[in-house]
C-alpha positions in Angstrom: 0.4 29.4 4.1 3.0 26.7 4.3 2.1 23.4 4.4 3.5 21.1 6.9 5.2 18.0 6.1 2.4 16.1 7.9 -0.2 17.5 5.9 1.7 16.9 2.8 1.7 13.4 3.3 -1.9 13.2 4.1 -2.6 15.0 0.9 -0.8 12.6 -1.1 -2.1 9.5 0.8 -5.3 11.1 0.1 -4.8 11.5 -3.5 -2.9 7.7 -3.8 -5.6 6.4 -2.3 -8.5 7.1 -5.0 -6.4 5.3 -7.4 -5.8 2.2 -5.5 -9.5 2.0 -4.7 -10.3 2.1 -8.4 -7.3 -0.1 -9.4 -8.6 -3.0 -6.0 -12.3 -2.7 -7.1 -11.5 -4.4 -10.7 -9.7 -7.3 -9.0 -11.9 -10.3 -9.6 -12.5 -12.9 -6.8 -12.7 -15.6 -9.3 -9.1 -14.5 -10.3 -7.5 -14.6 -6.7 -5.3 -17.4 -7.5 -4.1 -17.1 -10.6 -0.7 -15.9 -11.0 1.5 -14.6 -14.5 4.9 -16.5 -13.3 5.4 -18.6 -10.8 7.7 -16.7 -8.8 4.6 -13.9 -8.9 2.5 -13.1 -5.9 -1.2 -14.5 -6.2 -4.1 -11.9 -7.1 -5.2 -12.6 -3.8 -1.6 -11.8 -2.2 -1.1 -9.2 -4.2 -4.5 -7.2 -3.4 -4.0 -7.9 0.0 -0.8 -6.7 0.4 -2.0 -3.5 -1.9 -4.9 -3.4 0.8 -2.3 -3.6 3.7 -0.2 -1.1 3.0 -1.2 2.2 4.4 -1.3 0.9 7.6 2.2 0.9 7.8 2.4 4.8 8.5 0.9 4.2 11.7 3.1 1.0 12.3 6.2 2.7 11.6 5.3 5.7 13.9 4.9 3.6 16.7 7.6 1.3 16.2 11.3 1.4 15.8 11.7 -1.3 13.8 10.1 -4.2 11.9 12.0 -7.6 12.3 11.1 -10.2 9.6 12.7 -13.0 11.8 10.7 -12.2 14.7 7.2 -10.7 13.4 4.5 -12.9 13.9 2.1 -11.8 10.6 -0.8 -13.4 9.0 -2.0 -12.0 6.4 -6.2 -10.9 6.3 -8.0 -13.5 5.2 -10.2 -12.1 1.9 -12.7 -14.2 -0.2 -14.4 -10.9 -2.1 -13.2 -7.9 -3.5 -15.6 -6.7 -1.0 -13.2 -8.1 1.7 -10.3 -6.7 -0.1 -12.1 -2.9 -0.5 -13.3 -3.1 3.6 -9.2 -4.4 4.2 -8.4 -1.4 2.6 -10.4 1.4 4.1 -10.0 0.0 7.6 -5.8 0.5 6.7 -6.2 3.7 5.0 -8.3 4.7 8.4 -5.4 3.3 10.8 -2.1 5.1 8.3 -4.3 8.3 8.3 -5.0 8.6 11.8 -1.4 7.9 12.9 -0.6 10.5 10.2 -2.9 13.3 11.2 -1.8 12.6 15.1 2.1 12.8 14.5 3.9 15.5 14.8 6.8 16.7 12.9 9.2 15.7 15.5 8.0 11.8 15.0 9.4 11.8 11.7 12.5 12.2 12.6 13.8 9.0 14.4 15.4 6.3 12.8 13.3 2.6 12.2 14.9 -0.4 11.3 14.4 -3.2 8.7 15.4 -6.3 9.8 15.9 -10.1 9.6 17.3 -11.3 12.8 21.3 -9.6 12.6 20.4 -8.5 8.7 20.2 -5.0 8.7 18.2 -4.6 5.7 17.5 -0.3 6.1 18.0 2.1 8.8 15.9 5.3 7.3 13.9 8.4 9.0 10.3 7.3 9.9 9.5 10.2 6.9 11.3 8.4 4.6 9.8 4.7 5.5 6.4 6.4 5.4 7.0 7.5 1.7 8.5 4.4 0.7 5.3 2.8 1.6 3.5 5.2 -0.8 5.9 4.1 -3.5 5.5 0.3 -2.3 1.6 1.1 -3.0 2.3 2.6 -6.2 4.5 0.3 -7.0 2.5 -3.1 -6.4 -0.3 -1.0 -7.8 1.5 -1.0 -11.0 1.8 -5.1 -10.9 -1.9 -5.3 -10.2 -2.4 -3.1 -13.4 -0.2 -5.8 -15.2 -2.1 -8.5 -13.6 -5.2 -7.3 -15.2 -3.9 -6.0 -18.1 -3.0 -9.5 -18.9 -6.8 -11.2 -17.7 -8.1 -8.3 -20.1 -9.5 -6.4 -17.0 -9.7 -2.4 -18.4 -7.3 -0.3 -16.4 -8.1 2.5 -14.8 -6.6 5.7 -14.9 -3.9 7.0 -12.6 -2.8 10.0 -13.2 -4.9 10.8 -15.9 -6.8 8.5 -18.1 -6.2 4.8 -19.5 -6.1 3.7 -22.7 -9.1 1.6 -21.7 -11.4 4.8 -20.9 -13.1 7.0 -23.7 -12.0 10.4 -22.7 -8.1 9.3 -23.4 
């Protein structure tokens, strides 16, 4: 049986998501403002963007287009890695239900990045959806250097850290 290109993606959101649930729960709230450079993202703002993230498969299915100049975006307010966890699951329940709705057809059209006249990136919604799985992965990676750097064990990705026993 084939798979679809729908349920491909929900398999490796799936998959993506396990890690970033393990990687979000060792984020310490007592840590949310600290920072390795200044030009680095908060804990905080780096979590929550982490935590943000899969709902951007359902944004980008119902959009066109996502215009910095014009969005009006506040970013969820989190005091716990509780908050941070719930923030999570509540985006990883919006992204997969868009996901598991769509149709093959709605990956197709084009959507936008934008500031005002700034064309940043005209790609297929498919390919904006998998870019924010590699954003995910990506910032995932800066929270593991984050923690890495408080002394926070790491867990494993795609197989185990060199913080757990069975590597």
């Amino acid at each position: 049986m084939a798979l679809s290109i729908i349920n491909l993606l929900l398999k490796e959101m799936e998959q993506e998501a396990a890690t970033t649930r393990k990687m979000l729960q060792r984020v310490p709230a007592d840590k949310f403002g600290w920072k390795p450079h200044e030009k680095s993202m908060s804990m905080q703002n780096l979590a929550t963007h982490i935590a943000e993230l899969p709902s951007w498969s359902a944004m980008v299915l119902n959009t066109t287009e996502l215009d910095f100049a014009g969005m009006d975006y506040t970013p969820a307010e989190v005091t716990t890695t509780e908050d941070i966890l719930a923030l999570y699951e509540k985006s990883y329940a919006e992204g997969r239900a868009a996901l598991e709705n769509a149709k093959e057809e709605d990956l197709l059209p084009d959507w936008t990045l934008r500031t005002g006249d700034k064309i940043h990136s005209v790609s297929s919604k498919y390919e904006v959806i998998r870019m924010s799985f590699s954003q995910t992965i990506h910032h995932r990676a800066q929270l593991g250097v984050y923690l890495r750097l408080l002394n926070i064990p790491i867990p494993g990705s795609y197989g185990p850290s060199a913080d757990e026993n069975d590597f």
